[in-house]
Backbone as a ProteinNet text record, in pm:
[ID]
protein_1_A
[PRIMARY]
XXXXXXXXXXXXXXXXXXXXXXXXXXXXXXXXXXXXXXXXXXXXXXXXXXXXXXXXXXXXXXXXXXXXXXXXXXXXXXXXXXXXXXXXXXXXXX
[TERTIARY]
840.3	971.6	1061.6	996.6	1085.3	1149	1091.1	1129.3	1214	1270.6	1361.3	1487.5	1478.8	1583.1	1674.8	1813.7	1832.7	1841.9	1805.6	1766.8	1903.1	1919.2	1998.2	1970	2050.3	2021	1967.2	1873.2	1770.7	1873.8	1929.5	2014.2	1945.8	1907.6	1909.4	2018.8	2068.6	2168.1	2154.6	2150.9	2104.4	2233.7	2229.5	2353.6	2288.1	2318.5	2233.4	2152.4	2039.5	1907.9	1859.1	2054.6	2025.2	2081.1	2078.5	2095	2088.6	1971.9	1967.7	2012.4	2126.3	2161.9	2068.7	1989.4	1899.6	1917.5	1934.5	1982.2	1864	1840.8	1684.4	1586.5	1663.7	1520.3	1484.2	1376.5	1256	1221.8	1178.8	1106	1094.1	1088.4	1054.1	896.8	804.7	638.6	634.2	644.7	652.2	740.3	800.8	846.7	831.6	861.5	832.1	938.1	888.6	985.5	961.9	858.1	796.6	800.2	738.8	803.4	823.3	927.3	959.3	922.7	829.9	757	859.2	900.9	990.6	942.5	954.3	889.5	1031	1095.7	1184.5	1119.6	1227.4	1176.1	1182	1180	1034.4	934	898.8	759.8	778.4	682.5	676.4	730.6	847.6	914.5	817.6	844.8	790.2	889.3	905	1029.2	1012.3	974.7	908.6	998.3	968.1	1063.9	1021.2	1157.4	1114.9	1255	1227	1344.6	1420.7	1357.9	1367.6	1413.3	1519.9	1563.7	1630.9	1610.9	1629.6	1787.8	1897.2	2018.6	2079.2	2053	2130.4	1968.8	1989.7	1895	1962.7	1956.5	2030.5	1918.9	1826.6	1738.3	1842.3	1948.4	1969.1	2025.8	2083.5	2236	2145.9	1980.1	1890.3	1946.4	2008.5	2057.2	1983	1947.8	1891.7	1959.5	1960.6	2002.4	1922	1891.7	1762.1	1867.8	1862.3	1906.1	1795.8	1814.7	1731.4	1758	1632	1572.8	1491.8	1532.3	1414	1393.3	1257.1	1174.6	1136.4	1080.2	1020.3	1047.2	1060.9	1061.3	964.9	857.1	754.8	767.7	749.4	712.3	594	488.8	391.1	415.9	369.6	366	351.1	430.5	440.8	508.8	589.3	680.5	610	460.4	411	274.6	321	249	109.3	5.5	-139	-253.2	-380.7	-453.9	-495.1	-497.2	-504.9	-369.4	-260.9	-152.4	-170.8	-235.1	-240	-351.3	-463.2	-550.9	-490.6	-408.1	-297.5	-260.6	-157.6	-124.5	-193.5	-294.1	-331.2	-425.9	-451.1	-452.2	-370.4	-246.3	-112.2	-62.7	-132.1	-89.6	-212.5	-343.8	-420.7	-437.7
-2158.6	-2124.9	-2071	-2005.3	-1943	-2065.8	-2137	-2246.6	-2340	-2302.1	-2415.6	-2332.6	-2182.6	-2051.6	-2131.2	-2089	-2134.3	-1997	-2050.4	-1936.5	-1852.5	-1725.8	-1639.7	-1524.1	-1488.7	-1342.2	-1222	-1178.4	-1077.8	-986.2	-845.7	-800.5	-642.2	-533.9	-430.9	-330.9	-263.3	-131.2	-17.4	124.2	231.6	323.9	400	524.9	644.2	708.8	857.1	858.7	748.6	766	816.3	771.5	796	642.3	575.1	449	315	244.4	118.3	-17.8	-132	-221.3	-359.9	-444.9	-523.7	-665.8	-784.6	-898.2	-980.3	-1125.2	-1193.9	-1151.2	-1094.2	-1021.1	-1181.4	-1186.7	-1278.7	-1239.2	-1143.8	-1125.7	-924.9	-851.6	-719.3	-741.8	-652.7	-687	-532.2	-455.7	-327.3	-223.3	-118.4	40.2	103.8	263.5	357.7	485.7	593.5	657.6	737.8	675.5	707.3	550.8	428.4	316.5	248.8	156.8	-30.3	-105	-209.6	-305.9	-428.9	-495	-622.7	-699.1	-867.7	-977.8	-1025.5	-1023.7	-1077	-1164.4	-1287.9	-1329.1	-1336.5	-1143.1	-1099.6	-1061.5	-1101.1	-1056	-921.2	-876	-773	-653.8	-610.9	-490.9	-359.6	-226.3	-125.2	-55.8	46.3	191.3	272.8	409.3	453.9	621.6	690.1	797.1	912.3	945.1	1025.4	1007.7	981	981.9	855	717.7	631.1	540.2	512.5	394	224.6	153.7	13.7	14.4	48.5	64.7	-89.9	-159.5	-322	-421.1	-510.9	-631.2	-735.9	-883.6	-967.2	-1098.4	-1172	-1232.6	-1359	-1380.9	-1552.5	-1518.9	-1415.5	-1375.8	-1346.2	-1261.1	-1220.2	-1081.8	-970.1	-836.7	-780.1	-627.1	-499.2	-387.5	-268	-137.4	-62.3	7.1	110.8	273.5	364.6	502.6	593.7	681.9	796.1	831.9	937.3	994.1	898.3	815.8	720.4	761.8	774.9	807.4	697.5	638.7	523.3	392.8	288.9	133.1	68.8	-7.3	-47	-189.6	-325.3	-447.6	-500.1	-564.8	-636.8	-782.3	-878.7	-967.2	-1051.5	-1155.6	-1326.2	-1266.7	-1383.1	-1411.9	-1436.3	-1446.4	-1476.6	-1376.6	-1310.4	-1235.9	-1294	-1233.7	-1252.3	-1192.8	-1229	-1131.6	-997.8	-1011.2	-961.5	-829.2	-883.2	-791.4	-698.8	-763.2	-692.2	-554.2	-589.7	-476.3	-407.3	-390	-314.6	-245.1	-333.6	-227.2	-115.8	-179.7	-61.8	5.8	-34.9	122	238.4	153.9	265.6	341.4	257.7	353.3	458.6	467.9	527.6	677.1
-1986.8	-2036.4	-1926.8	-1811.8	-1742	-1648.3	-1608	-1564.9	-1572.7	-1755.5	-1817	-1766.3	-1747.2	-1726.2	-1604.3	-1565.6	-1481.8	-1366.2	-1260.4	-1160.9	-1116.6	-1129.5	-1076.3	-939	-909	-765.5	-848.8	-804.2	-818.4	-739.2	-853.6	-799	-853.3	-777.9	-803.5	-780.4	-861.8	-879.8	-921.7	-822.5	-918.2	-873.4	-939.7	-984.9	-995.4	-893.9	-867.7	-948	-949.9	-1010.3	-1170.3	-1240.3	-1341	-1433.1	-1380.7	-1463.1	-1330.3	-1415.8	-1290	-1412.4	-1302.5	-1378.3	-1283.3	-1331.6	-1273.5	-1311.6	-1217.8	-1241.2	-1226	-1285.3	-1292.8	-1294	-1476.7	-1525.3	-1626.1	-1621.9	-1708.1	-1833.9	-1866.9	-1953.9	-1961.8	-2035.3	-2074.9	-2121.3	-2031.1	-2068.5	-2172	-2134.7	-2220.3	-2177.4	-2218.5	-2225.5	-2303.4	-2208.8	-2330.4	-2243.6	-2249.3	-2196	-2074.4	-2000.2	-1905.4	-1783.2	-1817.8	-1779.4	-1822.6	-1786.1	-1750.7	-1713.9	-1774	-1685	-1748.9	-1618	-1666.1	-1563	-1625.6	-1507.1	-1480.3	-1308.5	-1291.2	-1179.9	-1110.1	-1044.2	-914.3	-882.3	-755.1	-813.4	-887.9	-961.5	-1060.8	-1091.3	-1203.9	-1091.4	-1218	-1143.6	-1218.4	-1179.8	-1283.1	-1208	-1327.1	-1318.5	-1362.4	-1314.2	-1355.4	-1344	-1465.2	-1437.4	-1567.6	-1620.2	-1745.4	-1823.5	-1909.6	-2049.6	-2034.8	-2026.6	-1989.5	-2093.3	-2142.3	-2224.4	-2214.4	-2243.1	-2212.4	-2317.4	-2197.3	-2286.6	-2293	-2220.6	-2213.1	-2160.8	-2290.6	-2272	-2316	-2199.6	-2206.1	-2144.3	-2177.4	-2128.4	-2096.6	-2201.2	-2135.3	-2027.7	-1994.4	-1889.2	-1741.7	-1780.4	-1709.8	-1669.4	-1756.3	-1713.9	-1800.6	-1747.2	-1830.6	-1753.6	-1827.5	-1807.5	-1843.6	-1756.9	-1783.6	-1748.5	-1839.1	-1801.8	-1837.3	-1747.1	-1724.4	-1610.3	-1604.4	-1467	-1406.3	-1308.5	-1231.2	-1082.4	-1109.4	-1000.3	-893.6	-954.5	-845.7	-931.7	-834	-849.2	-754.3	-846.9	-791.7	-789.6	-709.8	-745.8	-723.9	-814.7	-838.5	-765.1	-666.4	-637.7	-742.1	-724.5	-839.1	-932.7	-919.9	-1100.5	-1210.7	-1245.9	-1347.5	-1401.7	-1563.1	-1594.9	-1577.2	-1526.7	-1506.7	-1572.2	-1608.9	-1624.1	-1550.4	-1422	-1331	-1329.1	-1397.6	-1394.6	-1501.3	-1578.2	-1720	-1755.4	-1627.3	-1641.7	-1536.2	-1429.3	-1395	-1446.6	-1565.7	-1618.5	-1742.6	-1784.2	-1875.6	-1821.4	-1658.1	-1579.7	-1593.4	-1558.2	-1570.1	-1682.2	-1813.9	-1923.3	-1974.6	-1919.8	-1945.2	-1895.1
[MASK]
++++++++++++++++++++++++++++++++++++++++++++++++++++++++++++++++++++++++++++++++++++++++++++++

């Protein structure tokens, strides 16, 4: 499916670390209010912070808005969710 997407610029934006606006986003894999795991295509992003809400989701356009407190932005190598990504992450939520 991501494939049929038409490809856009992978654009990161943050605002004194309290709201990031993010361009060729793919897919939202999970959040909560601690992180963001979204598959864009540099691979799986994570965001990670505290009081973390997904204020703008737009998959055909490929935009999200994340506000909060963000701490760190992590990227996972490959554009494509994996098994391998997946016990990753429920490292990270454990």
């Amino acid at each position: 499916m991501a494939d049929e997407r038409k490809a856009t610029k992978h654009i990161v934006t943050m605002d004194k670390r309290e709201s990031i606006l993010i361009s060729g986003v793919l897919d939202v894999l999970s959040f909560d209010e601690e992180a963001v795991l979204a598959e864009s295509e540099m691979g799986v992003l994570i965001i990670k912070g505290e009081g973390l809400h997904v204020n703008k989701l737009n998959l055909d356009s490929g935009e999200m808005q994340v506000d909060g407190k963000i701490n760190c932005l992590e990227y996972e190598d490959g554009g494509a969710f994996t098994k391998a990504k997946q016990s990753f992450i429920s490292r990270l939520f454990k």
